[in-house]
N, CA, C and O atoms as a printed pandas DataFrame, in Angstrom:
     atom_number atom_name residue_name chain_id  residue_number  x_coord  y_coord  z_coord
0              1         N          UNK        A               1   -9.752  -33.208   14.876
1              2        CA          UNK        A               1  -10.120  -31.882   14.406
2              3         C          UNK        A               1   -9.220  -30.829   15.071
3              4         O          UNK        A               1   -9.018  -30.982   16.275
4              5         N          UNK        A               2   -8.588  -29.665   14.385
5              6        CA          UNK        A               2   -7.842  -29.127   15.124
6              7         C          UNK        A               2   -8.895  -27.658   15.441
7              8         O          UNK        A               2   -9.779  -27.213   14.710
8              9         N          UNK        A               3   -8.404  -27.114   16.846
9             10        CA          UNK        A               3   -8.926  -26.540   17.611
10            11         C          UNK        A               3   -8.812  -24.906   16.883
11            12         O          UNK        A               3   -7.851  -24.305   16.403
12            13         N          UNK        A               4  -10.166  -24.557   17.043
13            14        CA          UNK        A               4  -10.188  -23.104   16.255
14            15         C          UNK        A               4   -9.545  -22.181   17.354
15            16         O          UNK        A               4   -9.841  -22.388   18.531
16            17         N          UNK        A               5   -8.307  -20.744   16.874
17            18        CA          UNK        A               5   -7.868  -19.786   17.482
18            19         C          UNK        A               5   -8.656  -18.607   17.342
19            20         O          UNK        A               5   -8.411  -18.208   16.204
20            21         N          UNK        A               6   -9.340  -17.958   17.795
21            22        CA          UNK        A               6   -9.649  -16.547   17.620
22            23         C          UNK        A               6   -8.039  -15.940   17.571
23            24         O          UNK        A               6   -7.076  -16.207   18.290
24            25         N          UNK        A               7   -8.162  -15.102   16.526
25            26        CA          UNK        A               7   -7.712  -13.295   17.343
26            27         C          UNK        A               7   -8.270  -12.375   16.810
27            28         O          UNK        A               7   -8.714  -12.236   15.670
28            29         N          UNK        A               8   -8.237  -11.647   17.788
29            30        CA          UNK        A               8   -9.143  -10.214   18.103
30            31         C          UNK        A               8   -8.357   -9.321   17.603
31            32         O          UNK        A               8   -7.178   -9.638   17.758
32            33         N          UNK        A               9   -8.570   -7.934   16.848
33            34        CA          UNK        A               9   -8.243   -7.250   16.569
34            35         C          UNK        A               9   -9.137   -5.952   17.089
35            36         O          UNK        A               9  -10.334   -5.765   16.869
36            37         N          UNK        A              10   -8.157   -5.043   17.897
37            38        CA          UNK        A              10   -9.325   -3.957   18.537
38            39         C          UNK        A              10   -9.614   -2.985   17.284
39            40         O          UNK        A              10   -8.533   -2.451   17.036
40            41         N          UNK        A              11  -10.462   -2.581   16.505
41            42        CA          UNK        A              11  -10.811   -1.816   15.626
42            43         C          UNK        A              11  -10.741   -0.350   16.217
43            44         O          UNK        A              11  -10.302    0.394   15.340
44            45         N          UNK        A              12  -10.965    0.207   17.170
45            46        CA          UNK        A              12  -10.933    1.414   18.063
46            47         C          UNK        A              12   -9.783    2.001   18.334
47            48         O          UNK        A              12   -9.708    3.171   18.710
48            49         N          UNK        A              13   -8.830    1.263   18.172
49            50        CA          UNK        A              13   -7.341    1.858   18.309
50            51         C          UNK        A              13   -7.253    2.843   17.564
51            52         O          UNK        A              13   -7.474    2.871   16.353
52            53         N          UNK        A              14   -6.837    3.935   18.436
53            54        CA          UNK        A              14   -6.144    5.225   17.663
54            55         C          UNK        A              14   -4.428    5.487   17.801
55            56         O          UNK        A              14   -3.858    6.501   17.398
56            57         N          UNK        A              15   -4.069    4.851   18.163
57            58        CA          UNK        A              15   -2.276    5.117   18.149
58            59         C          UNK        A              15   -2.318    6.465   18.518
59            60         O          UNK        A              15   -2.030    7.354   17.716
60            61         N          UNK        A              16   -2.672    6.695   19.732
61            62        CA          UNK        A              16   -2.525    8.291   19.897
62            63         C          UNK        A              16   -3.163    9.555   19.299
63            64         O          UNK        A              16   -3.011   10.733   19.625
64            65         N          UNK        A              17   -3.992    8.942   18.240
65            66        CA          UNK        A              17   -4.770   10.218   17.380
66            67         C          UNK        A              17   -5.724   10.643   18.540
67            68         O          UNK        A              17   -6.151   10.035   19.521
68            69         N          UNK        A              18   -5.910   11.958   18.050
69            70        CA          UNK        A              18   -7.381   12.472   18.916
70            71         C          UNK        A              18   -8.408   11.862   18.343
71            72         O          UNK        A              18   -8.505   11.405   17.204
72            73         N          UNK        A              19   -9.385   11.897   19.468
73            74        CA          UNK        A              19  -10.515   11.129   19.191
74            75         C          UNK        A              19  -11.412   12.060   18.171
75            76         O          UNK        A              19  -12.574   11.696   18.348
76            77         N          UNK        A              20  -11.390   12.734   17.530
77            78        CA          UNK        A              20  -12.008   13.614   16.588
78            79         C          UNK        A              20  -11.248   13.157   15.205
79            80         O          UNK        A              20  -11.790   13.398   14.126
80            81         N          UNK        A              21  -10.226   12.620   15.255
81            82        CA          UNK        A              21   -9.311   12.068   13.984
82            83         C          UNK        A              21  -10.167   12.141   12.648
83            84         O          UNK        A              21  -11.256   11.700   13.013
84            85         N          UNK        A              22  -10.240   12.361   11.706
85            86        CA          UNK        A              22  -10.645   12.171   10.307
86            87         C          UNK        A              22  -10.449   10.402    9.777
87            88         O          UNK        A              22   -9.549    9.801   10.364
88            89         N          UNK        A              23  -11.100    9.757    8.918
89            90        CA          UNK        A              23  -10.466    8.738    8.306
90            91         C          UNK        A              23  -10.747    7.472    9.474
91            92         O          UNK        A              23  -11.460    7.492   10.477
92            93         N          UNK        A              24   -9.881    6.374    8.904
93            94        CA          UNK        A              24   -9.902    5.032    9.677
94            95         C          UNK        A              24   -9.322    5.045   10.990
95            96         O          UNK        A              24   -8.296    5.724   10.956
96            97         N          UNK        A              25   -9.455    4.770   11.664
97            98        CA          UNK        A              25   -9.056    4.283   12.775
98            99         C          UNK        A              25   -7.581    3.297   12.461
99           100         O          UNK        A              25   -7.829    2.389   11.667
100          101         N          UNK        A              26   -6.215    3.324   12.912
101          102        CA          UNK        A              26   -5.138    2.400   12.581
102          103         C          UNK        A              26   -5.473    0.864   12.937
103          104         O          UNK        A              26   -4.786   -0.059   12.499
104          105         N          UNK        A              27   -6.935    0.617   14.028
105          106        CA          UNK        A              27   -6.715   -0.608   14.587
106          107         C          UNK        A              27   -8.012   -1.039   13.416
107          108         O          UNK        A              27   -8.117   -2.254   13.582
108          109         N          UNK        A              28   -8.586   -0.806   12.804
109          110        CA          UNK        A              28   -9.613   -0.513   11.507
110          111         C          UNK        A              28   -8.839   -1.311   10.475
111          112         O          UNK        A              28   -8.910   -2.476   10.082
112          113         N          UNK        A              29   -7.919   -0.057   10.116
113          114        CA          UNK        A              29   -6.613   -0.822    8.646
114          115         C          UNK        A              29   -5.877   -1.704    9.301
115          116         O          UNK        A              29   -5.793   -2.653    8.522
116          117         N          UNK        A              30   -5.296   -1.960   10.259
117          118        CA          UNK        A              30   -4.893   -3.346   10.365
118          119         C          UNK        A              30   -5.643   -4.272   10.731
119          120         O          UNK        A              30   -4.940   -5.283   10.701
120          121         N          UNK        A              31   -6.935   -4.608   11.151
121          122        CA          UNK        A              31   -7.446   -5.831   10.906
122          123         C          UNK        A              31   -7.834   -5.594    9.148
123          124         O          UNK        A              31   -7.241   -6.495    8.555
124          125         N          UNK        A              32   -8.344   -5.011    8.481
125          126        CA          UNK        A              32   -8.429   -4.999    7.055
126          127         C          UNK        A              32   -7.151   -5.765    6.378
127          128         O          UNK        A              32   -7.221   -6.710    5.593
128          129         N          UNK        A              33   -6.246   -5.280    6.754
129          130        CA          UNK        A              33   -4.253   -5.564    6.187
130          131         C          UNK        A              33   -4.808   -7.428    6.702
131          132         O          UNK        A              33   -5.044   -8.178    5.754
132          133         N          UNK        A              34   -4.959   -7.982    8.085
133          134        CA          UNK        A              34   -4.732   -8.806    8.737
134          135         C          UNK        A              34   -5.715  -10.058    7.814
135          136         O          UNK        A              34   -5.602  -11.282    7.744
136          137         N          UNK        A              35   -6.797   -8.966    7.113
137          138        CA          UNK        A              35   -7.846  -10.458    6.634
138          139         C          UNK        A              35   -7.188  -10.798    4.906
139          140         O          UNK        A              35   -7.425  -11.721    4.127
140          141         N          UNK        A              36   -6.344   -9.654    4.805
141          142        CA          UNK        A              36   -5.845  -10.379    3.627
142          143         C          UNK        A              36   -4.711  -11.343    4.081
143          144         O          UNK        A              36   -4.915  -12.348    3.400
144          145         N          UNK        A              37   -3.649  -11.571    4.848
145          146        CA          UNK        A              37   -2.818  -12.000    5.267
146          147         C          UNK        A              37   -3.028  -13.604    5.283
147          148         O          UNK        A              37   -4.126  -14.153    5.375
148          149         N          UNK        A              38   -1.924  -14.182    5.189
149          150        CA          UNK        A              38   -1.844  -15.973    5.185
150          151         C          UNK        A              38   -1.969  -16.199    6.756
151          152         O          UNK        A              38   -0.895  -16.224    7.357
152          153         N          UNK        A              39   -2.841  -16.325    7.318
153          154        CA          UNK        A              39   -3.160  -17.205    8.541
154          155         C          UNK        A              39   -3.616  -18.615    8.537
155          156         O          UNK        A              39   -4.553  -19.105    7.906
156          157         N          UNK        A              40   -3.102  -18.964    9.042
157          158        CA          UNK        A              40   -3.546  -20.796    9.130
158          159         C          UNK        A              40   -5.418  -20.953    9.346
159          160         O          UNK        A              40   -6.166  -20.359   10.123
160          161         N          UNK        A              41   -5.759  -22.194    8.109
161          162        CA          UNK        A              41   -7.230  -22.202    8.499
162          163         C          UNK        A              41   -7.887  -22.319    9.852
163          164         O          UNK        A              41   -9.067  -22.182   10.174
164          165         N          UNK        A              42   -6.805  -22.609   10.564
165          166        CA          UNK        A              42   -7.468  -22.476   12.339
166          167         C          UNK        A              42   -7.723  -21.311   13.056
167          168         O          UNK        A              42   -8.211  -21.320   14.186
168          169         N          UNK        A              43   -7.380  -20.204   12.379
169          170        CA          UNK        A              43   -7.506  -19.231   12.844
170          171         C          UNK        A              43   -8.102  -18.118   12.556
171          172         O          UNK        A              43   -7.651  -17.302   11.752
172          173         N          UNK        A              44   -9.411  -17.959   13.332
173          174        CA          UNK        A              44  -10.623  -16.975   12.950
174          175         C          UNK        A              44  -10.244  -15.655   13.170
175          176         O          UNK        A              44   -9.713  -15.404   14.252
176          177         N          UNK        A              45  -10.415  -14.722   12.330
177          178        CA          UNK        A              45   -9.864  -13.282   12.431
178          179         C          UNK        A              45  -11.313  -12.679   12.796
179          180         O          UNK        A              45  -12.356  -13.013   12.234
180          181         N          UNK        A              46  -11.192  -11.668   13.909
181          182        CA          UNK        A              46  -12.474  -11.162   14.396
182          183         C          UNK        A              46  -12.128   -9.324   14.828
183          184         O          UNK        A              46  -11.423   -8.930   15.757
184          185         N          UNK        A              47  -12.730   -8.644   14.017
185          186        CA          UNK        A              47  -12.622   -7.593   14.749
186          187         C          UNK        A              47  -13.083   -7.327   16.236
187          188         O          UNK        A              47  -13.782   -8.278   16.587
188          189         N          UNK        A              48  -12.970   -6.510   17.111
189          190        CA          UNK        A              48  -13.559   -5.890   18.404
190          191         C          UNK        A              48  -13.460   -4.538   18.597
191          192         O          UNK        A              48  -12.870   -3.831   17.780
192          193         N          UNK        A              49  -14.106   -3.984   19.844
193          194        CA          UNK        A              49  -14.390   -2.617   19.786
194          195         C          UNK        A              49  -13.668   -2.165   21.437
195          196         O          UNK        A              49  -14.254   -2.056   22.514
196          197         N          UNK        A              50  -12.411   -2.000   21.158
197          198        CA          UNK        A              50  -11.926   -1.573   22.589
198          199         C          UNK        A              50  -11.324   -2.414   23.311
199          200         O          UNK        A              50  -12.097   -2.913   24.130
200          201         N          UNK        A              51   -9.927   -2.931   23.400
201          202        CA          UNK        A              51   -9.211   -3.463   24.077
202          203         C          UNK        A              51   -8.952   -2.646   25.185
203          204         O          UNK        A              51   -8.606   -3.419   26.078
204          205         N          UNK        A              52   -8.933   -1.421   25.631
205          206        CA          UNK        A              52   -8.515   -0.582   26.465
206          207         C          UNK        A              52   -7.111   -0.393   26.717
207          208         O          UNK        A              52   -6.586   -0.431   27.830
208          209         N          UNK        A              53   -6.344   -0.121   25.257
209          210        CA          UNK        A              53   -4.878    0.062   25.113
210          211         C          UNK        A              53   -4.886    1.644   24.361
211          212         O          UNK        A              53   -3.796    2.094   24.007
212          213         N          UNK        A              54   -5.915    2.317   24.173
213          214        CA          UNK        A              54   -6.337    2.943   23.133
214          215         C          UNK        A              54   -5.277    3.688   22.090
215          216         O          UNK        A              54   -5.286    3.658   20.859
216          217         N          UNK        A              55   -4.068    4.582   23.281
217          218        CA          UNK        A              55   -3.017    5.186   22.968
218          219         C          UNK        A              55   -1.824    4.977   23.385
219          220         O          UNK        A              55   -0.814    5.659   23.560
220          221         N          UNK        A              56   -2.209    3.623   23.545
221          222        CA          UNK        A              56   -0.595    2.702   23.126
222          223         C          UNK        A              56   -0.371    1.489   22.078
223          224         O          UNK        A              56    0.189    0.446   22.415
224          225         N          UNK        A              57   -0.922    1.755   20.621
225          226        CA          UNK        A              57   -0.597    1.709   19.931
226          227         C          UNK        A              57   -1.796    0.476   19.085
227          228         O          UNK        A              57   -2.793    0.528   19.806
228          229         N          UNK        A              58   -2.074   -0.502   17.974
229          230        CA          UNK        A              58   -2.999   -1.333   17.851
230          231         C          UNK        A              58   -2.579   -2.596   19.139
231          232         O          UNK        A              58   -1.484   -2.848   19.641
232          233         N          UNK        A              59   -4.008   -3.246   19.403
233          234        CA          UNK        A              59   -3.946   -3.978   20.012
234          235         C          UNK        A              59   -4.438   -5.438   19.169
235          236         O          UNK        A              59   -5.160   -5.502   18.174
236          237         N          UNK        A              60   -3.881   -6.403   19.817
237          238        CA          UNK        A              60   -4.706   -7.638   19.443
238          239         C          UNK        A              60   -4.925   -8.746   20.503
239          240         O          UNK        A              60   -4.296   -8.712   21.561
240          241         N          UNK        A              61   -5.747   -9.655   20.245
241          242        CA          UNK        A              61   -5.605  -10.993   21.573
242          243         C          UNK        A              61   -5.668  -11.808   21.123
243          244         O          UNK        A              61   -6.528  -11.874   20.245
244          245         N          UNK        A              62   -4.870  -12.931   21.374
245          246        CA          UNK        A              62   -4.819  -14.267   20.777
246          247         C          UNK        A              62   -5.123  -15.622   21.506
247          248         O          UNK        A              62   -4.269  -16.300   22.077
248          249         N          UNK        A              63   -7.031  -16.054   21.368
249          250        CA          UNK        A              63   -7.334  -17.044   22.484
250          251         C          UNK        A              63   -7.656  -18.400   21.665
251          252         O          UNK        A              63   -8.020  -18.417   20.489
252          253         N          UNK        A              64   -7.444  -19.621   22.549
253          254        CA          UNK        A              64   -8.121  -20.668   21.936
254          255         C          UNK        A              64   -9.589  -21.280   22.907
255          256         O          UNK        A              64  -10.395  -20.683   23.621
256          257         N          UNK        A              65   -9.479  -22.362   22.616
257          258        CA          UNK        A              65  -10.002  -23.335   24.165
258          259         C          UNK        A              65   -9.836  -22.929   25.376
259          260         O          UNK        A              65   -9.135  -22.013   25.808
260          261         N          UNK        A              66  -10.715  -23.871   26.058
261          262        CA          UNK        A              66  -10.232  -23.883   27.641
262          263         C          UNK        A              66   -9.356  -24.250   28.135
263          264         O          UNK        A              66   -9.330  -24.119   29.358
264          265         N          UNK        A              67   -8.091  -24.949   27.393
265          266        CA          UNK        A              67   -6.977  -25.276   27.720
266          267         C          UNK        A              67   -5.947  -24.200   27.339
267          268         O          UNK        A              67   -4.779  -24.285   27.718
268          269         N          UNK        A              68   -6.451  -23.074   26.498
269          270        CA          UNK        A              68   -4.866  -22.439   26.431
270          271         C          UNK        A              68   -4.980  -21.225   26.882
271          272         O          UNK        A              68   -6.031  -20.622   27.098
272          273         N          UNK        A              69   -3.671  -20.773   27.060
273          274        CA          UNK        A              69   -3.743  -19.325   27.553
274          275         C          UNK        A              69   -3.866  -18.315   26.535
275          276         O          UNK        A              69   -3.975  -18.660   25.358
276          277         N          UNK        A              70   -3.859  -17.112   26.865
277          278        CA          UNK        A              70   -4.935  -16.121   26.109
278          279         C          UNK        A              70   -3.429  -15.135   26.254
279          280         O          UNK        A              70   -2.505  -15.226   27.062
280          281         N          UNK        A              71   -3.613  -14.372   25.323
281          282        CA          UNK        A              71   -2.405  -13.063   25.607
282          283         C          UNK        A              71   -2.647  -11.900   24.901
283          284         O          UNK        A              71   -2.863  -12.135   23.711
284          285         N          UNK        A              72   -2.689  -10.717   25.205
285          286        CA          UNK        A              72   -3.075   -9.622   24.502
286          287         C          UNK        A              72   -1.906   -8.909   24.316
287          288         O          UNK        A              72   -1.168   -8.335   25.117
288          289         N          UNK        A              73   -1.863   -9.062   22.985
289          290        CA          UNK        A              73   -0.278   -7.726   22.430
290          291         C          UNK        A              73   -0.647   -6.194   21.982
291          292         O          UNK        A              73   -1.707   -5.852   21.458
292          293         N          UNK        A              74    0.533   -5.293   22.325
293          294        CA          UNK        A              74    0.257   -4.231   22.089
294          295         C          UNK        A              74    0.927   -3.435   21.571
295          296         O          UNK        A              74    2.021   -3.902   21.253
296          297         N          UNK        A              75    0.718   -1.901   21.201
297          298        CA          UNK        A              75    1.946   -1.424   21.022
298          299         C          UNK        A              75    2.620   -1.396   19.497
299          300         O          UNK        A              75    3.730   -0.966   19.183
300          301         N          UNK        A              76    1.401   -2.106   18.489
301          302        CA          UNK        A              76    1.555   -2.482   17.191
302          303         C          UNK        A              76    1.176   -1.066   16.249
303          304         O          UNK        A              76    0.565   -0.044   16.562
304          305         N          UNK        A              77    1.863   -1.515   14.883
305          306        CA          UNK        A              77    1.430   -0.158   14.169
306          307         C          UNK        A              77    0.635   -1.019   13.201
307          308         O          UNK        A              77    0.848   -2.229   13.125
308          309         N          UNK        A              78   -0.778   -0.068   12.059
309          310        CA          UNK        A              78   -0.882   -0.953   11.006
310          311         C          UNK        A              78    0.224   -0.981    9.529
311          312         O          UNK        A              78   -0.096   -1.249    8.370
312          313         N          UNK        A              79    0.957   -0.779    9.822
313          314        CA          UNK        A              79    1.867   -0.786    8.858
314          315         C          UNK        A              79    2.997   -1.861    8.813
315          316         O          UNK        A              79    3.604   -2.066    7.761
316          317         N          UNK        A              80    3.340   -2.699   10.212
317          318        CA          UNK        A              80    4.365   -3.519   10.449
318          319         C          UNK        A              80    3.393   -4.555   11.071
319          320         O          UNK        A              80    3.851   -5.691   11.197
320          321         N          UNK        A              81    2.151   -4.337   11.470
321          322        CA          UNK        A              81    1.622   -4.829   13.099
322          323         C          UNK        A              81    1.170   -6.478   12.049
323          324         O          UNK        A              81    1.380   -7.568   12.582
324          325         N          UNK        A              82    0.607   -6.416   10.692
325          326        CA          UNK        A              82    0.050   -7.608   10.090
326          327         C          UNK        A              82    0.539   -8.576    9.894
327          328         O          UNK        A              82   -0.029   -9.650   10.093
328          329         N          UNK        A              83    1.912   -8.446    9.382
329          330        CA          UNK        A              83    3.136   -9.638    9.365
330          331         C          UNK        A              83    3.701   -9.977   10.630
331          332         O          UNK        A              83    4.142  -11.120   10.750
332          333         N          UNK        A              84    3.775   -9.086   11.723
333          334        CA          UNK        A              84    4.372   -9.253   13.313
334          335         C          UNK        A              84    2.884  -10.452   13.782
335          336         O          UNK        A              84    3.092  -11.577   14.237
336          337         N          UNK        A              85    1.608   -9.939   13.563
337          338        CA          UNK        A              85    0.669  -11.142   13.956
338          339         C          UNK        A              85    0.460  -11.935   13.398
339          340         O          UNK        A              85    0.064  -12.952   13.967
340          341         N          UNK        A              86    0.613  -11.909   11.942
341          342        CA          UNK        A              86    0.454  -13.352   11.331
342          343         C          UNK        A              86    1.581  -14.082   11.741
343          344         O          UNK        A              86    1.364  -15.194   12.221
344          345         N          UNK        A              87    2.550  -13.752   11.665
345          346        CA          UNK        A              87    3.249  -15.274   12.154
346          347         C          UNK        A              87    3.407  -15.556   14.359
347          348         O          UNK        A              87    3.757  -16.426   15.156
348          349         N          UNK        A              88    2.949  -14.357   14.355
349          350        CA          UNK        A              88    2.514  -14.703   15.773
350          351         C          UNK        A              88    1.451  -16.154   16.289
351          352         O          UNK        A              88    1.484  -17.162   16.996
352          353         N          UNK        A              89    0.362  -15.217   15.153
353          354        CA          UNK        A              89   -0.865  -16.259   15.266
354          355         C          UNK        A              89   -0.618  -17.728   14.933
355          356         O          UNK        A              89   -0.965  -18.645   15.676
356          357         N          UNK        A              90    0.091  -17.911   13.605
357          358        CA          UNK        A              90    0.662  -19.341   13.273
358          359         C          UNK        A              90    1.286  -19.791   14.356
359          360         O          UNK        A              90    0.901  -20.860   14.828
360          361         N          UNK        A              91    2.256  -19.157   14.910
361          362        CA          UNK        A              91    2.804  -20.112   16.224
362          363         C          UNK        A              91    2.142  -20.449   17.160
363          364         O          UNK        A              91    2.304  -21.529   17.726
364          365         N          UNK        A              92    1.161  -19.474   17.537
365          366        CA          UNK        A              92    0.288  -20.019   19.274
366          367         C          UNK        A              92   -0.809  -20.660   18.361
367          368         O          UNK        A              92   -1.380  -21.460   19.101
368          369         N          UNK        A              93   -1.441  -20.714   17.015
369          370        CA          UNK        A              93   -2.242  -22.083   16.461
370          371         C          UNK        A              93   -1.463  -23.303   16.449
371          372         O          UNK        A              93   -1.866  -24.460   16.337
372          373         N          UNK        A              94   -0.071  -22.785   16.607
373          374        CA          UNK        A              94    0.417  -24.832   16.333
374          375         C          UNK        A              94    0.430  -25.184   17.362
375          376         O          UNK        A              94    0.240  -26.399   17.402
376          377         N          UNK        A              95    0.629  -24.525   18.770
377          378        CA          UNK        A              95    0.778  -24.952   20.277
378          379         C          UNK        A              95   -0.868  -25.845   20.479
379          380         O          UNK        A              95   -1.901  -25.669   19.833
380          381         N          UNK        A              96   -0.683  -26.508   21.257
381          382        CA          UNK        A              96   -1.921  -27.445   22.233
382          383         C          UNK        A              96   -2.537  -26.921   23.364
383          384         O          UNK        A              96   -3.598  -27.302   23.860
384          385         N          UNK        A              97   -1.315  -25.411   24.000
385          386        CA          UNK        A              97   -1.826  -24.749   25.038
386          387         C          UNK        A              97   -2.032  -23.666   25.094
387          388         O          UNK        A              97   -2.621  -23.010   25.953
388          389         N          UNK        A              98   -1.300  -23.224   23.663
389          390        CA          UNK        A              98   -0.738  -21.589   23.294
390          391         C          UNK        A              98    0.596  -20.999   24.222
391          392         O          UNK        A              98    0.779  -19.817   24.512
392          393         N          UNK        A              99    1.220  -21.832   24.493
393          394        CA          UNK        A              99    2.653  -21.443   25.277
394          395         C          UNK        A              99    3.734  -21.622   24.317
395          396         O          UNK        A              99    4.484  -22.597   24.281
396          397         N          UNK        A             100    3.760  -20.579   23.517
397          398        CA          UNK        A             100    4.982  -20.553   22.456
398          399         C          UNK        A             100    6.570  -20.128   23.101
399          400         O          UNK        A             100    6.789  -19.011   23.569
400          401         N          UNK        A             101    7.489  -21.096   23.042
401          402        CA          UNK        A             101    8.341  -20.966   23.806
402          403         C          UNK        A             101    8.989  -19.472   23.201
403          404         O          UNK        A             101    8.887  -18.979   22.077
404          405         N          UNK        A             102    9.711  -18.966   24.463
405          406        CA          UNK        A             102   10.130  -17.208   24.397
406          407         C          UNK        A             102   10.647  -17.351   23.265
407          408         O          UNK        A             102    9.838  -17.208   22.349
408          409         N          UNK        A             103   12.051  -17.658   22.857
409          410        CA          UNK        A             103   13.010  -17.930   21.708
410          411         C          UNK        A             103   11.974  -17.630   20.434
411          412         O          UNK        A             103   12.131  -16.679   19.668
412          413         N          UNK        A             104   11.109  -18.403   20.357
413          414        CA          UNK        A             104    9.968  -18.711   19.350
414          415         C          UNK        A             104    9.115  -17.386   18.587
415          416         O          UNK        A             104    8.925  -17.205   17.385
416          417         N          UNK        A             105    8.698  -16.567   19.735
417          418        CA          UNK        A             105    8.061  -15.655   19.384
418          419         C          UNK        A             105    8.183  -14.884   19.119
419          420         O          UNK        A             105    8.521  -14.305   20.151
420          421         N          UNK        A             106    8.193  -13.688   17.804
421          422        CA          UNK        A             106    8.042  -12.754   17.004
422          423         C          UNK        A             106    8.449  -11.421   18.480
423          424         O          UNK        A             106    7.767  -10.923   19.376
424          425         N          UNK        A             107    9.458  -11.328   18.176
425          426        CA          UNK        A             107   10.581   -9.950   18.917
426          427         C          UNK        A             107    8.853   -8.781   19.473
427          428         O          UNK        A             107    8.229   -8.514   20.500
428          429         N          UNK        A             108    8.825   -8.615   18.696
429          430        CA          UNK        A             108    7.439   -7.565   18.767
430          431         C          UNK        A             108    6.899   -8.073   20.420
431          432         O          UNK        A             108    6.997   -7.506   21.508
432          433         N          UNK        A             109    6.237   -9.548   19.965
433          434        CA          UNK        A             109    4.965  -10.011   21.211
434          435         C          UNK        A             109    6.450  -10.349   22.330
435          436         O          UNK        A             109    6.277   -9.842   23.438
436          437         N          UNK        A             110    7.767  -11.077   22.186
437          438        CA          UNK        A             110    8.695  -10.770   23.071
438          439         C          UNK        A             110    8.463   -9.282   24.960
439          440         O          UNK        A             110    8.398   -9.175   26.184
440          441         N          UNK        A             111    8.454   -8.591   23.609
441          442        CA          UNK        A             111    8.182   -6.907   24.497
442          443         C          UNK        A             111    7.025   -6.268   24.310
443          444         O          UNK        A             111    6.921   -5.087   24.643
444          445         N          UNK        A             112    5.923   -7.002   23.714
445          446        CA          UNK        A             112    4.871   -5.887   24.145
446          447         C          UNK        A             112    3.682   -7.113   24.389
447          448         O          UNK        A             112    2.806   -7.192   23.527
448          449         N          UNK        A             113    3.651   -7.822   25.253
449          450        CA          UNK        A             113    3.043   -8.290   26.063
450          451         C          UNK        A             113    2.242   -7.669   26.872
451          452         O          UNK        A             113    2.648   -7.787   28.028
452          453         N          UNK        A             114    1.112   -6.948   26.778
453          454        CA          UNK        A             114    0.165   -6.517   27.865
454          455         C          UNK        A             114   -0.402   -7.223   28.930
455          456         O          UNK        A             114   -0.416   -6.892   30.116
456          457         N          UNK        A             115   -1.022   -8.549   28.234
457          458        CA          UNK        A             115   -1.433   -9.773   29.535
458          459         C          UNK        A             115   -1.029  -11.249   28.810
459          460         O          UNK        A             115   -0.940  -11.677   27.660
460          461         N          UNK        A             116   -0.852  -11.734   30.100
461          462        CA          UNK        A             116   -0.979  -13.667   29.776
462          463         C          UNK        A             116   -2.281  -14.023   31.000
463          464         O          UNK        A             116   -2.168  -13.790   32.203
464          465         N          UNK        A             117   -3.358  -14.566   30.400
465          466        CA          UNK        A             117   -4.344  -14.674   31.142
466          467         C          UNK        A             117   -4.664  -16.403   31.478
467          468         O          UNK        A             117   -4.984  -17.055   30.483
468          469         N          UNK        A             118   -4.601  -17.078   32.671
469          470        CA          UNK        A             118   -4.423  -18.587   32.574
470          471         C          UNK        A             118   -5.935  -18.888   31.582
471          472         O          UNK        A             118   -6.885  -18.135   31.368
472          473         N          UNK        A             119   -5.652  -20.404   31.087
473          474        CA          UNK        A             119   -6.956  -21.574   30.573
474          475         C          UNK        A             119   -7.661  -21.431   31.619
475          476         O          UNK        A             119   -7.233  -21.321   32.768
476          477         N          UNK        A             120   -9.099  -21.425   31.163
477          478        CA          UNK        A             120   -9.802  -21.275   32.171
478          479         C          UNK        A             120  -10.117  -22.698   33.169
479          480         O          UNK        A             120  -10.610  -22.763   34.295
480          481         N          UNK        A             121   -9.624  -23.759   32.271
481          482        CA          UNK        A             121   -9.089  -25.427   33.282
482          483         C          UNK        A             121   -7.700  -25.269   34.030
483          484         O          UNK        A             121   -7.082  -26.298   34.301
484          485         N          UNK        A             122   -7.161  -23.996   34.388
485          486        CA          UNK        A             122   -5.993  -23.896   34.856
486          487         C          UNK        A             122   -5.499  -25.063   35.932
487          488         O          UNK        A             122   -6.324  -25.267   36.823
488          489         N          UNK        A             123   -4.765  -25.547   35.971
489          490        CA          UNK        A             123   -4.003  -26.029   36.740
490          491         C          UNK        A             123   -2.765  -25.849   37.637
491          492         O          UNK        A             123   -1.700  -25.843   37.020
492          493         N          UNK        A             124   -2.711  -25.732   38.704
493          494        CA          UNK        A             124   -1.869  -25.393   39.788
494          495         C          UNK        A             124   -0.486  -25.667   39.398
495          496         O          UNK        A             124    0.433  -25.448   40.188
C-alpha cells in the first residue's frame, strides 16, 4: 500500500495584504487552484489556518509518515504557487523518506525553504 502524503495549504495567507483586505485570502485561492490540480492519488490536499509565514507570501507543508521528513515552503504566489506544488508534491510522494534530491526539486522549494523538520523515528 503506498503511504498517504498530506500537504497543507495555509488558507490565512495574505501575501502582505492588510488584514482588513476585501475578498479571498491568496492562501484561500491557491489551495482552491491546488484541488483542481493533478496530484498523485497519495496525496491528500488539506487546507490549514496559519502557518505563521503570514507576509511572506502563501505557505504550504509537505508531511508523510514517521519515517519522512516534513518541509514547509514559502514565499509562493496563488497564481504560479499550484503548478510549483504540484509537481513538488509528486516528487516528495515518490520518495520513501521525502528527501528529494536538491537537483530534483522545483527551483521555487530550491530557495524558499522555511523548515526541514526530522521523521519523528529520526535516526542519528
Amino acid at each position: 500500500m503506498t503511504e498517504i502524503v498530506e500537504l497543507l495549504v495555509c488558507t490565512t495567507c495574505r501575501r502582505g495584504q492588510p488584514t482588513d483586505a476585501e475578498g479571498p485570502r491568496p492562501g484561500a485561492v491557491m489551495l482552491d487552484r491546488l484541488s483542481a490540480a493533478n496530484l498523485p492519488d497519495n496525496v491528500e490536499l488539506k487546507g490549514v489556518e496559519c502557518l505563521s509565514n503570514c507576509d511572506s507570501g502563501c505557505s504550504v507543508v509537505l508531511r508523510g509518515g514517521p519515517k519522512r521528513w516534513t518541509y514547509v515552503y514559502g514565499n509562493l504566489t496563488e497564481e504560479t504557487g499550484p503548478d510549483i506544488v504540484a509537481e513538488g508534491a509528486a516528487r516528495y510522494a515518490a520518495t520513501a523518506d521525502g528527501l528529494v534530491p536538491w537537483r530534483e526539486r522545483p527551483e521555487h522549494f530550491r530557495k524558499n525553504c522555511i523548515a526541514r523538520i526530522p521523521p519523528l523515528e529520526a535516526t542519528e
